[in-house]
ZAZA-692311 format. One record per residue (C-alpha): residue number from 1; residue in three letters; x, z, y. Coordinates in steps of 0.1 Angstrom, whole numbers, plus 2048, in hexadecimal, padded with zeros to 3 digits. Last residue first. Layout:
BEGIN
REC   num   residu     x     z     y
REC   NUM      Ala     X     Z     Y
...
This chain:
BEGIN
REC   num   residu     x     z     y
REC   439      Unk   1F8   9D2   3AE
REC   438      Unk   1F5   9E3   390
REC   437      Unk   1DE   9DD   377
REC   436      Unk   1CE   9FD   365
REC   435      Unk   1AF   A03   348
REC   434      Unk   1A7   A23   34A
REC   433      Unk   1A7   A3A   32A
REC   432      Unk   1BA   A5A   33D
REC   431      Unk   1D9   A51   32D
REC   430      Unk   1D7   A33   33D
REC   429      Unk   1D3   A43   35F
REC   428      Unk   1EE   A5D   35E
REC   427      Unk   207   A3C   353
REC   426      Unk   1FD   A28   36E
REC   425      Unk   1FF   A46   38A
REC   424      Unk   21E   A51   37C
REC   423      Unk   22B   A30   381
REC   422      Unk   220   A2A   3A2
REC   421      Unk   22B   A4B   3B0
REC   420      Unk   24A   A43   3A0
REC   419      Unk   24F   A1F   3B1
REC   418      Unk   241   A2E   3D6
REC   417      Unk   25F   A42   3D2
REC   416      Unk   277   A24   3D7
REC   415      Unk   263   A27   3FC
REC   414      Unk   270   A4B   3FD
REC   413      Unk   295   A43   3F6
REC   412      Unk   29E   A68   400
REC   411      Unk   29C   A82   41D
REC   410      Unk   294   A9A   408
REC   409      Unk   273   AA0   415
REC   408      Unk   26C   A80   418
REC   407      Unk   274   A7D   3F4
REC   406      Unk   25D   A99   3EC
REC   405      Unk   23C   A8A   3FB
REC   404      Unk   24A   A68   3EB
REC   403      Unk   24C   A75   3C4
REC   402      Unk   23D   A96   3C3
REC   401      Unk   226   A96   3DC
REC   400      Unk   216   A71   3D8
REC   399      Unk   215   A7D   3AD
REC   398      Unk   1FF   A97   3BA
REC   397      Unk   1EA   A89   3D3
REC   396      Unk   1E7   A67   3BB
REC   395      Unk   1DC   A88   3A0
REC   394      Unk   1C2   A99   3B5
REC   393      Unk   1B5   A72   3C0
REC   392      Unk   1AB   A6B   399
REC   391      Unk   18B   A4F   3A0
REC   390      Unk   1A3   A42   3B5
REC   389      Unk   19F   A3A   3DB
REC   388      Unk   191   A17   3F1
REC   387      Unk   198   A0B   410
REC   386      Unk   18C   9E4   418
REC   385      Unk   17C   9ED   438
REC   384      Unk   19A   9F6   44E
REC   383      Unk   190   A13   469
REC   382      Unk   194   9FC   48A
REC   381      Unk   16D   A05   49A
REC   380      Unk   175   A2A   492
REC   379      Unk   196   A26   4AC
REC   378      Unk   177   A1B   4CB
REC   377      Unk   167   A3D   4BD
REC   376      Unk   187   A4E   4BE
REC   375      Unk   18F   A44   4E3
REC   374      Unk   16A   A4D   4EA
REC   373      Unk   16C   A72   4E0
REC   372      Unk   18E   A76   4EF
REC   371      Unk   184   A70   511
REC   370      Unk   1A1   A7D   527
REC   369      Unk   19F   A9B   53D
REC   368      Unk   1C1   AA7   537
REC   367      Unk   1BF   AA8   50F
REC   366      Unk   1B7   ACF   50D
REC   365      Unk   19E   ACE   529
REC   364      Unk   188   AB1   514
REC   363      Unk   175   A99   523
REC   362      Unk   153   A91   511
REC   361      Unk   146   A6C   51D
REC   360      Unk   148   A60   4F6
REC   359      Unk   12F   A7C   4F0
REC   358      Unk   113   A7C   509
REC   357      Unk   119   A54   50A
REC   356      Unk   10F   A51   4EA
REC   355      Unk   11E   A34   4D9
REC   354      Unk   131   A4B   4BE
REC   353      Unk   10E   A5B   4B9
REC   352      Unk   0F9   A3D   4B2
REC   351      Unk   116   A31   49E
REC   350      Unk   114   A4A   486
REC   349      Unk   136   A52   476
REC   348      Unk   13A   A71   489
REC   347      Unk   158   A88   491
REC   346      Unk   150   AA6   486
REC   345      Unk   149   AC5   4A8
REC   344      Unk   134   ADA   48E
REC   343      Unk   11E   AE2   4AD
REC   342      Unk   120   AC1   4C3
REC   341      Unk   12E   AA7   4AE
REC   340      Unk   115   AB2   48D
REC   339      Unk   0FD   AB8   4A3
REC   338      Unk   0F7   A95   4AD
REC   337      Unk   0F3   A8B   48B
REC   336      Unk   0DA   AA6   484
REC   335      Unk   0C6   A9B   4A5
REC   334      Unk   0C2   A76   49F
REC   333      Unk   0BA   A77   47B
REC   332      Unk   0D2   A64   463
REC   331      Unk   0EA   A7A   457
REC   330      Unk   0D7   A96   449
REC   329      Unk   0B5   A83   446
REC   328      Unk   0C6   A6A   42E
REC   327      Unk   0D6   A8A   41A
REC   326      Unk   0B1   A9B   418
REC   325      Unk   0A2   A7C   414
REC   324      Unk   0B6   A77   3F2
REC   323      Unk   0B3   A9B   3EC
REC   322      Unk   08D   A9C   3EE
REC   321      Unk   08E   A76   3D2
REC   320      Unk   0A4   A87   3C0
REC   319      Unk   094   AAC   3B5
REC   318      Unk   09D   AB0   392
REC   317      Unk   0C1   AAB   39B
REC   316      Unk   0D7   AA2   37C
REC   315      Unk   0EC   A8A   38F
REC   314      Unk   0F6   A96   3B4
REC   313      Unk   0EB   A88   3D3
REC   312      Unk   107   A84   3EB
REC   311      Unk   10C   A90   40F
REC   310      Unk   12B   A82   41E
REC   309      Unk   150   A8B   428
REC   308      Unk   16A   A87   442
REC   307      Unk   18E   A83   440
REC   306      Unk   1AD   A6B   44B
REC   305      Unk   1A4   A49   454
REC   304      Unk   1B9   A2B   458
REC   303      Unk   1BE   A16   479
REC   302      Unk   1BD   9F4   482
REC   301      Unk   1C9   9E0   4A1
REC   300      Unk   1D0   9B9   49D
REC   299      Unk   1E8   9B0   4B7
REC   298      Unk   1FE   9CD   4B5
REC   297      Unk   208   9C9   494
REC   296      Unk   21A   9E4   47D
REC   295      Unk   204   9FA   49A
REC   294      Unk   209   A1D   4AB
REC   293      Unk   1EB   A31   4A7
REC   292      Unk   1D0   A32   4BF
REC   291      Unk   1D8   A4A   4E0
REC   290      Unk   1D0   A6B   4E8
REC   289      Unk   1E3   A83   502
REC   288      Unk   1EF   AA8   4FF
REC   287      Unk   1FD   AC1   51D
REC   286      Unk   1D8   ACD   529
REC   285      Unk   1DA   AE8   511
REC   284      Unk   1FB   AF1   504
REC   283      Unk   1F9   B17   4F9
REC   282      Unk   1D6   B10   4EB
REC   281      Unk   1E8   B00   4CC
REC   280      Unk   1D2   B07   4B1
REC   279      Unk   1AD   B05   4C4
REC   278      Unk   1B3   AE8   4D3
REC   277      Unk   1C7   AD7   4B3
REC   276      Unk   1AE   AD7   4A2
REC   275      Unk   190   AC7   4BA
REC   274      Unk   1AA   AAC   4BD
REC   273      Unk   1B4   AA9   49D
REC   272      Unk   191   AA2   490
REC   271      Unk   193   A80   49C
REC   270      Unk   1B0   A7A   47C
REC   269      Unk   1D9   A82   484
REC   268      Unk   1F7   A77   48A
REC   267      Unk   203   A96   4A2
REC   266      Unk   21C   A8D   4BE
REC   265      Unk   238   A9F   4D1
REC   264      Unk   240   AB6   4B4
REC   263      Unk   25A   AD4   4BA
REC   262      Unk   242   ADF   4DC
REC   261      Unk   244   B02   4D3
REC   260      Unk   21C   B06   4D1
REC   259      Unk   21C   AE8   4B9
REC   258      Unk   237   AF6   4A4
REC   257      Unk   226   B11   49E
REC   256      Unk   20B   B07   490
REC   255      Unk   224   AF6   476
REC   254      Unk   238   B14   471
REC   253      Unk   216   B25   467
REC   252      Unk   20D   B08   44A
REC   251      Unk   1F4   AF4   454
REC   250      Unk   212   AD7   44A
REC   249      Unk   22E   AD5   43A
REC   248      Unk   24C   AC9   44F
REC   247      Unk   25A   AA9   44B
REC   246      Unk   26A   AA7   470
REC   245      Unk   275   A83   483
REC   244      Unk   294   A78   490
REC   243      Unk   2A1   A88   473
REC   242      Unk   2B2   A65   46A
REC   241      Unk   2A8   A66   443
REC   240      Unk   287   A70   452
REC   239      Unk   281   A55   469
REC   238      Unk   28C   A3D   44A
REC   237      Unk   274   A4D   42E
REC   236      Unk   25A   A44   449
REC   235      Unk   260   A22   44B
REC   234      Unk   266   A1B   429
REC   233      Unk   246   A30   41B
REC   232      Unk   22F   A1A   431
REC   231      Unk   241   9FB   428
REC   230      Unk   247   A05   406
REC   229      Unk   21E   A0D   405
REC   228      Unk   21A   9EC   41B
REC   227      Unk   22A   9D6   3FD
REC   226      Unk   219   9EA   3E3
REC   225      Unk   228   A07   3D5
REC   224      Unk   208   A1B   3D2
REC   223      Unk   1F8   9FB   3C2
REC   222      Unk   1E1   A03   3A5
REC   221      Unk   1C3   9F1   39C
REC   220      Unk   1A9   A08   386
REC   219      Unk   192   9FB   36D
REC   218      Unk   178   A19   362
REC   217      Unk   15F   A0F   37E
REC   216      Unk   170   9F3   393
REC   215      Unk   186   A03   3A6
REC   214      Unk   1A1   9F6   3C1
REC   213      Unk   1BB   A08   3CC
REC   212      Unk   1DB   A09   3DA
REC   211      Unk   1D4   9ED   3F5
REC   210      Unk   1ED   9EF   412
REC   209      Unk   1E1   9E2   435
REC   208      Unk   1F7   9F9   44A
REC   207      Unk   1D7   A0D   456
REC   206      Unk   1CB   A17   430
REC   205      Unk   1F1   A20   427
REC   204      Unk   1F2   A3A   447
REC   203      Unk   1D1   A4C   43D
REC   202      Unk   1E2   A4E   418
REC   201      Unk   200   A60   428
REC   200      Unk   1E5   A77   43C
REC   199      Unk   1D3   A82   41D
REC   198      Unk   1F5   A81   408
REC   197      Unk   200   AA2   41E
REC   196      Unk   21F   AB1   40F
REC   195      Unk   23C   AA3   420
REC   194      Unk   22A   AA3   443
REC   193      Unk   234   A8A   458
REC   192      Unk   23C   AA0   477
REC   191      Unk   23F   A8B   49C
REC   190      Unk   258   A83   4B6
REC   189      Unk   270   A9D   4B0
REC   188      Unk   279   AB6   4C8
REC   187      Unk   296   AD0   4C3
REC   186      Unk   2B3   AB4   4C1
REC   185      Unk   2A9   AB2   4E5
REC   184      Unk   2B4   A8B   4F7
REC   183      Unk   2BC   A7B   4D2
REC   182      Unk   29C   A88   4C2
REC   181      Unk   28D   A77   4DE
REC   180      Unk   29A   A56   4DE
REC   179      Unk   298   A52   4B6
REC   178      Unk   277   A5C   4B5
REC   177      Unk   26E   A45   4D5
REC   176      Unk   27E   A29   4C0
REC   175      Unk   26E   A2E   4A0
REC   174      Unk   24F   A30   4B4
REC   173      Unk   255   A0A   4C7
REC   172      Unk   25A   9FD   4A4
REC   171      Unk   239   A0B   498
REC   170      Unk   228   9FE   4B9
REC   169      Unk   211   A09   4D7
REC   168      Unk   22B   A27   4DB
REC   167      Unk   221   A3C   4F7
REC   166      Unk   23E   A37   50F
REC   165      Unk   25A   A4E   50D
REC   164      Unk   26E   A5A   531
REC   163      Unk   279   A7A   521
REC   162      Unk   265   A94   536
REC   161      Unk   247   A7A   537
REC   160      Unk   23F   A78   510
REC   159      Unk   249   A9C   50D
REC   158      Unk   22F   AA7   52B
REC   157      Unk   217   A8D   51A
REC   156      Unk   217   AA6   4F8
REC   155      Unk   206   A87   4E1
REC   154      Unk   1EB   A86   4C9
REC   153      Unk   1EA   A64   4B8
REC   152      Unk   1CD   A51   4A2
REC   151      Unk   1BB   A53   47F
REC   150      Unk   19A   A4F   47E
REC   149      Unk   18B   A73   46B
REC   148      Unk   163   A6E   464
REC   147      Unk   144   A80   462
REC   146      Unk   120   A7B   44E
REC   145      Unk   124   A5D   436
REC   144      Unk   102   A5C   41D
REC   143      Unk   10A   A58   3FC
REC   142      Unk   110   A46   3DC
REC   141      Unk   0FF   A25   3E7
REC   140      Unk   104   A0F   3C6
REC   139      Unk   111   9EB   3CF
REC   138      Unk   122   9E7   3AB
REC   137      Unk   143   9F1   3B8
REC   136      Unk   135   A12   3CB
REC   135      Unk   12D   A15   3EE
REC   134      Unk   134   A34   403
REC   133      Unk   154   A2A   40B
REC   132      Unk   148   A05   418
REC   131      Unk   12D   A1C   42E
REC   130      Unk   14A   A2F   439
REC   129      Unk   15D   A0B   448
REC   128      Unk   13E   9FD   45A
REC   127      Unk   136   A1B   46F
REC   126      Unk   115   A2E   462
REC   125      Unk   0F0   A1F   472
REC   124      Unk   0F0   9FC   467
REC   123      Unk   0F1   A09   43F
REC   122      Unk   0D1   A1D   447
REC   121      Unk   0B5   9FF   434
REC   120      Unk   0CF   A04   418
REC   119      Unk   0C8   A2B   410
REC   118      Unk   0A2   A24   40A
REC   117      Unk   09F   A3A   3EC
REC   116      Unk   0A3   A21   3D3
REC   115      Unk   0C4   A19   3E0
REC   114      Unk   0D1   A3C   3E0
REC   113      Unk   0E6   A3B   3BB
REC   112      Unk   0EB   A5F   3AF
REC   111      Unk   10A   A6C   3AC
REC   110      Unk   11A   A7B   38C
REC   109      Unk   124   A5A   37B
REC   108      Unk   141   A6B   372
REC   107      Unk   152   A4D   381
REC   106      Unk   13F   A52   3A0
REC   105      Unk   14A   A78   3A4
REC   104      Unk   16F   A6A   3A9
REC   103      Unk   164   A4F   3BC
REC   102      Unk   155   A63   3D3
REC   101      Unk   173   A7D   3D7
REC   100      Unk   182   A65   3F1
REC    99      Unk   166   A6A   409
REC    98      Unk   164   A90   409
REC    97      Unk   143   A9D   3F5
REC    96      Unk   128   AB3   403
REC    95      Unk   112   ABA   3E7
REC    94      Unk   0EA   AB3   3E0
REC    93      Unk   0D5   ABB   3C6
REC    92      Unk   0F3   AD8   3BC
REC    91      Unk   0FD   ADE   39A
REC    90      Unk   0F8   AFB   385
REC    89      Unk   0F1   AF0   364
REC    88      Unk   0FC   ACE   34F
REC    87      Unk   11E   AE4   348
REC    86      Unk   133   AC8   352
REC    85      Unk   121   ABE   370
REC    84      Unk   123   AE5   379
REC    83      Unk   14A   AE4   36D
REC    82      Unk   152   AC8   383
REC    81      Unk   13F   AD1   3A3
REC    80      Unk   14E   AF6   3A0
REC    79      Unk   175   AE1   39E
REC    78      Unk   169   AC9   3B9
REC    77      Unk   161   AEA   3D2
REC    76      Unk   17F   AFB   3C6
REC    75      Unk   195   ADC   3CE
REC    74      Unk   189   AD7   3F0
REC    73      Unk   16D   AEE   3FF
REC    72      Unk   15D   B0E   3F6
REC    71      Unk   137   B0C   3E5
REC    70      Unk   126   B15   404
REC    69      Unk   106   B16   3FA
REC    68      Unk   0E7   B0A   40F
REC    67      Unk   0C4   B0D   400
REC    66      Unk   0AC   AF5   40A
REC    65      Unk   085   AFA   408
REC    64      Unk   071   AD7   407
REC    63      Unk   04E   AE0   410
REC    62      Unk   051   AE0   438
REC    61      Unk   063   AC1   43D
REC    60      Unk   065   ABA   45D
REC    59      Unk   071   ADC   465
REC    58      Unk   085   ADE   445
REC    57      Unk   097   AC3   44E
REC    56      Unk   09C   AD0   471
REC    55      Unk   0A6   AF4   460
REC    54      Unk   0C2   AE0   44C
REC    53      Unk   0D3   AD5   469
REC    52      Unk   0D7   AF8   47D
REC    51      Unk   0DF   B04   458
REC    50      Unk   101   AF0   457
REC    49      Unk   111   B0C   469
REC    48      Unk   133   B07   45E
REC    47      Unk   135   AE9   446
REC    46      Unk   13F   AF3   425
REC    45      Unk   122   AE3   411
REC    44      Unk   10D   AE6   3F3
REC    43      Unk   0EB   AE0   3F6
REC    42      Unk   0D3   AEE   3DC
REC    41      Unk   0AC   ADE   3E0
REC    40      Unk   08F   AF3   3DD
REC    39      Unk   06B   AE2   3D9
REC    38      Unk   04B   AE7   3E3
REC    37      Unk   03A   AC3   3E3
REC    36      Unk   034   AB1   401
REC    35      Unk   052   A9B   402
REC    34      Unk   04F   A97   3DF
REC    33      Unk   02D   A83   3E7
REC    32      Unk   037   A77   403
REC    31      Unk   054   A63   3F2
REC    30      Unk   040   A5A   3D7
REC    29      Unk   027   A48   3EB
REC    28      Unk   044   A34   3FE
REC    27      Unk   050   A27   3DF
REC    26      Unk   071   A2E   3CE
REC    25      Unk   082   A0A   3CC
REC    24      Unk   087   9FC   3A8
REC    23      Unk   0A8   A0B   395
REC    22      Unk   0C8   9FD   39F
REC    21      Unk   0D4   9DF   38A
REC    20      Unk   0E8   9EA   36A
REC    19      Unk   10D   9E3   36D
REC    18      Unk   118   A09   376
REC    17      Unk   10F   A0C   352
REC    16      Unk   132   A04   34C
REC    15      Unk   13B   A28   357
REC    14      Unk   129   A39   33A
REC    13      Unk   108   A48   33B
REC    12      Unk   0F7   A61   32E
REC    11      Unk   112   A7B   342
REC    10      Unk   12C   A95   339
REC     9      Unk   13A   A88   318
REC     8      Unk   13C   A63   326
REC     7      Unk   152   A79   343
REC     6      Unk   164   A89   32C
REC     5      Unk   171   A6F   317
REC     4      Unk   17A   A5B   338
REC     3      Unk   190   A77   343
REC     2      Unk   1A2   A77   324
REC     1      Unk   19F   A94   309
């Protein structure tokens, strides 16, 4: 059965329905009134200690009972959101939901649209870029943005000044310093691109411009191989090829490692590497630097993202208008938001946070006293807007780590890759009843 067969056979709707105006605006007076009612909400989440946030709901709202479930996170956590949508029982009001899974759960037209519930009058609040990812191709609002992962460089400054490199401001000027170093200690390497992480690759396609693609409901536009994939793939295929830099997996224990060894001199990674990293590598505390990624052009900087997740009201739930206000509340109220950076230590995509001083002024001990905070929140303001992800992003992972992920690691023609990830992408998606042009 194809993908689209099941999802018609899951929902009422198909994904062409997605052409229907949203439904008329929830009134104030029926807001109250199921704000007042007693009434339990499921929330499924993995964030640690989510409770502290959920109490202040409940504190405001005395009637509306929430009951937290950590339902695991990643694949499990899709794989239980899958079978309960498929099942038509057991599915949560509300579910945390990663930002390139939404248009997975959108196609199954298993998220409920938040316009009605007031969800546009809060667009000014999230960074520009997450509220494009939380926005569907009819103008749907699919969820509420809650943390983020800009991408930008952790660097060991001791390595940087031992071996006289300057912190790259350019591609180019990386492929140098790789080059340099590697030369002066075959042992040190300038950074790890990780063979087997496509969340990271695809973070490094949305900074160099590429444009792999773009949804429309059940048409999909494919370019994997696009001129900035093969750029992308090119460039990195090349380092490799040259073992000036290392393709070793990553969160693996060699990895951790590594870091404490000093075998990487730099970490491409999201805002959340910092806070990571700290707690993995305590060995070198006060030895690492942050700086924004190195750029294809200096004179226009951008970045990509690499992570963060939302709150999403699901399909099926008896109770939306409580869970729509529950997921606004959640990342809209002044003190939840500001938890989220100070207890679950996310990186936020509310800009009332990333302009507080009491967090962009944060100098971190591990980083030599430098304000990471704010150096990510000035990167946040780079993010490209035009992003988007498949409504099948297990398979682009997989097809990404069997075709370029393993011709890094192989030292091979990794941008000639980008061919065969694109045309087992084409060929999974047409199977899978959606209608595909490639880029």
């Amino acid at each position: 059965m194809t993908f689209l067969a099941v999802l018609t056979g899951c929902s009422d709707s198909s994904p062409s329905d997605t052409d229907t105006a949203p439904a008329a605006p929830v009134s104030q007076a029926d807001i109250d009134k199921a704000m007042t009612t007693p009434t339990t909400l499921t929330f499924w989440t993995w964030v640690p200690d989510i409770q502290q946030q959920v109490t202040l709901f409940q504190q405001k709202y005395p009637a509306i009972k929430v009951d937290v479930v950590n339902a695991g996170q990643g694949a499990d956590a899709y794989t239980k959101l899958r079978t309960a949508l498929k099942a038509g029982t057991g599915a949560p009001d509300v579910a945390q939901i990663e930002y390139q899974y939404i248009p997975t759960f959108s196609i199954t037209n298993s998220l409920v649209d938040l316009r009605p519930y007031g969800a546009e009058a809060n667009k000014a609040k999230f960074v520009d870029w997450t509220w494009g990812q939380v926005t569907g191709p009819k103008g749907e609002i699919l969820a509420y943005p809650q943390d983020t992962g800009p991408m930008g460089m952790l660097y060991r400054a001791d390595i940087f000044d031992k071996y006289g490199i300057e912190v790259p401001e350019t591609w180019d000027e990386f492929a140098a310093a790789a080059r340099k170093l590697h030369a002066a200690d075959p042992k040190v390497y300038l950074t790890n691109i990780s063979a087997n992480e496509p969340a990271g690759w695809h973070g490094l396609m949305w900074q160099a411009g590429s444009k792999a693609y773009t949804v429309n409901g059940a048409e999909v536009g494919l370019a994997v191989n696009d001129e900035m994939s093969k750029k992308v793939a090119g460039y990195w295929g090349g380092l490799a090829g040259e073992g000036v830099v290392s393709t070793d997996p990553d969160f693996t224990d060699n990895w951790y490692q590594s870091f404490n060894s000093g075998k990487y001199a730099t970490w491409l990674t999201a805002a959340w590497g910092p806070v990571f990293l700290s707690g993995s590598a305590k060995s070198t505390a006060g030895k690492w630097r942050a700086a924004p990624l190195p750029q294809w052009d200096a004179t226009k900087p951008v970045s990509g993202n690499w992570g963060g997740s939302t709150s999403a009201v699901i399909t099926g739930t008896k109770n939306t208008i409580a869970a729509a206000k529950f997921a606004e509340f959640l990342n809209t109220d002044p003190a939840t938001t500001k938890m989220f950076s100070t207890v679950q230590k996310f990186f936020p995509a509310a800009k009332a946070v990333l302009a507080d001083p009491e967090f962009t002024g944060q100098k971190s001990e591990f980083f030599g006293g430098q304000e990471v905070n704010k150096l990510f929140a000035e990167i946040s303001g780079t993010v490209d807007v035009g992003w988007q992800w498949p409504p099948f992003l297990d398979q682009a992972s997989k097809d990404w780590t069997e075709t370029t992920g393993k011709a890094l690691a192989d030292k091979a023609d990794a941008a000639a890759a980008t061919d065969q990830w694109q045309s087992r992408l084409e060929t999974y998606a047409k199977d899978q009843g959606f209608t595909v042009t490639a880029g």
